[in-house]
Residue, then its C-alpha position, 0 to 999 in steps of 0.5 A: x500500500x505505501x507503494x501504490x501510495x508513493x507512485x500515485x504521489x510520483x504521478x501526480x507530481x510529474x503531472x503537476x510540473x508537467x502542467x506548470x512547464x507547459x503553463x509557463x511556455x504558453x505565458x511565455x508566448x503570450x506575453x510575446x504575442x501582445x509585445x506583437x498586439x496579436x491580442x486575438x491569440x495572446x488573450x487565449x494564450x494567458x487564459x490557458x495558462x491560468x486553467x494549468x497554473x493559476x495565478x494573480x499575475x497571469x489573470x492580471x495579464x490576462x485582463x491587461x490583454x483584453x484591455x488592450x485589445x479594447x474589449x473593456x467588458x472582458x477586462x473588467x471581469x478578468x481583473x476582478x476575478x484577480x482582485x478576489x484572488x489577491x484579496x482571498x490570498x491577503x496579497x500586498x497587490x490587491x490595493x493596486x488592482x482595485x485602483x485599476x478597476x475603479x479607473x476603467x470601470x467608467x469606461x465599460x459599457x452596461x447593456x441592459x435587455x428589457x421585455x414590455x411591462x407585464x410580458x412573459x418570457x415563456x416561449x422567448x429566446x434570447x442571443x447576444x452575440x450568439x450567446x443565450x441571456x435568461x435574465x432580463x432587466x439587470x445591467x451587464x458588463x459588455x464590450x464597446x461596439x456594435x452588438x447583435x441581440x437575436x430572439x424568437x418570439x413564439x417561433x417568430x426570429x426579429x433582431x436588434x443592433x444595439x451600437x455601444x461606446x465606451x462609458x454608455x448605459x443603454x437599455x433595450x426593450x425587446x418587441x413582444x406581441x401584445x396578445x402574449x401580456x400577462x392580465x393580472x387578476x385578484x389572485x392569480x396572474x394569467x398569461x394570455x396565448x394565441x388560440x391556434x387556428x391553423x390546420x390539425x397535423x396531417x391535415x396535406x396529407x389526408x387532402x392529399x390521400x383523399x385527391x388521390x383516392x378519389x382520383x383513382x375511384x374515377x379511373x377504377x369507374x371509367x375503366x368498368x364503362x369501358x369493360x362494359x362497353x368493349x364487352x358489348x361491342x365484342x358480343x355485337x360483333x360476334x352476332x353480326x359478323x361472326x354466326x355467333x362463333x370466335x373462329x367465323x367472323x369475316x373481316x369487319x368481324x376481326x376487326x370489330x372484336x380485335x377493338x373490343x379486346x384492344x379497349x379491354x385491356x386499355x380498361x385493365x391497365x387503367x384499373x390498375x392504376x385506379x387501384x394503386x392510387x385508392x390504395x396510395x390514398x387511403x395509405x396517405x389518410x391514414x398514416x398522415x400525423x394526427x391530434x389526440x382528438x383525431x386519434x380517439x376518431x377510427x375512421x377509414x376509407x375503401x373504393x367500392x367497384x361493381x360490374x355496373x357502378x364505382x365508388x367509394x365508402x367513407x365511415x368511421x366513428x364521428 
């Protein structure tokens, strides 16, 4: 056991030197790269070197990165997260960093986000500069320039450019519809939502189903007429060109009969088709989404073809 306990001492030590070395490369090569002012990747260079070896010194020059890179707000906080440092470690340097912090904090722009008076957050979605804000109505801490709020309001995106200069105070009230105001009543608060009025789910594709099914009704009819009719006319024609026999018809006999079953097989293929819509239709009707109030509903829909009629049958529980 003492062992096992010193190669986990050996370990994490390695580990914790291996850390600081890699710490002090990238303070380093921060502190090279603001020499430069490449503040865009001096600043994450300081902030990853303060996650492996926290410092006063590193956060401080991390604050001073941002400052220089004009990103006030981003100073601000960086410099008081190393004033709380210096005060929780008692260090002499606390003194100084506050005097830093009262200097540039008339410079910071505030930036505070309001919603009407009385207006509910539920079904809003707020970004600023891409990040999401849940809370309204308090002053935050941001850096100078043009900043972007985007936000859905019920589904609905609007947007808002919002420009900041050093030391301003700016305060923006979001538009939310008046329909989404919260009524207040004696003893409770009532949020006020659109009625939905729109079609039930799936309401396409049941039209759609019931388009195409009638469709394929109609064909499945026409094809029946022209059963009957090309059965008529092949009957006719064995009658008056064919003594009533397939093999003694003479020409017009051949030629009337070959009609006859030239229309049938048109009318077979045509009822095919009118088959294979029906069923597409009813396939569409009944997978298409539906409420809970359609799905307590059993419905259905069939094609109902005779010899001498066509059509469709349409029940169900209502």
């Amino acid at each position: 056991m003492k062992k096992l306990a010193l190669i986990s001492l050996l370990i994490a030590g390695t580990a914790f030197a291996d850390n600081k070395d890699k710490a002090d490369a990238l303070f380093k090569h921060g502190k090279k790269l603001a020499a430069d002012k490449k503040y865009a990747e001096a600043c994450p260079a300081f902030e990853q070197s303060m996650k492996l070896d926290p410092g006063i010194g590193t956060q401080l020059n991390i604050g001073k990165c941002y400052e220089d890179w004009g990103l006030l707000g981003k100073a601000l906080v960086a410099y008081r997260a190393a004033e709380k440092m210096a005060h929780d470690a008692k260090d002499d340097r606390e003194p100084k960093i506050k005097a830093i912090i009262d200097e540039l904090d008339s410079n910071v722009p505030r930036l505070t986000i309001k919603l009407p008076k009385h207006a509910s957050s539920e079904g809003v979605v707020v970004k600023l500069d891409n990040k999401v804000i849940t809370t309204f109505g308090e002053s935050m801490i941001i850096d100078p320039g043009p900043h972007t709020i985007d936000y859905t309001v019920d589904g609905v995106k609007k947007q808002k450019t919002v420009p900041l200069e050093r030391g301003s105070d700016s305060e923006v009230t979001l538009d939310i519809p008046k329909d989404r105001v919260v009524k207040k009543h004696v003893d409770e608060q009532v949020v006020e939502k659109p009625v939905s009025t729109g079609p039930a789910p799936g309401h396409t594709q049941r039209l759609g189903g019931l388009v195409l099914g009638g469709a394929g009704v109609i064909a499945i009819g026409v094809s029946s007429l022209m059963t009957l009719s090309a059965r008529g006319q092949y009957n006719d024609a064995l009658e008056m060109y064919c003594n009533n026999a397939k093999d003694m018809c003479d020409p017009m006999g051949l030629e009337q009969t070959h009609d006859a079953r030239s229309t049938a097989n048109t009318a077979t293929i045509i009822f095919v088709g009118g088959a294979v819509a029906v069923a597409g239709g009813i396939a569409l009707y009944v997978l298409a989404p539906k409420s809970a109030e359609r799905a307590e509903q059993a419905r259905y829909i069939v094609p109902s073809v005779t010899t001498e009629s066509a059509g469709v049958v349409y029940g169900g529980r209502f």
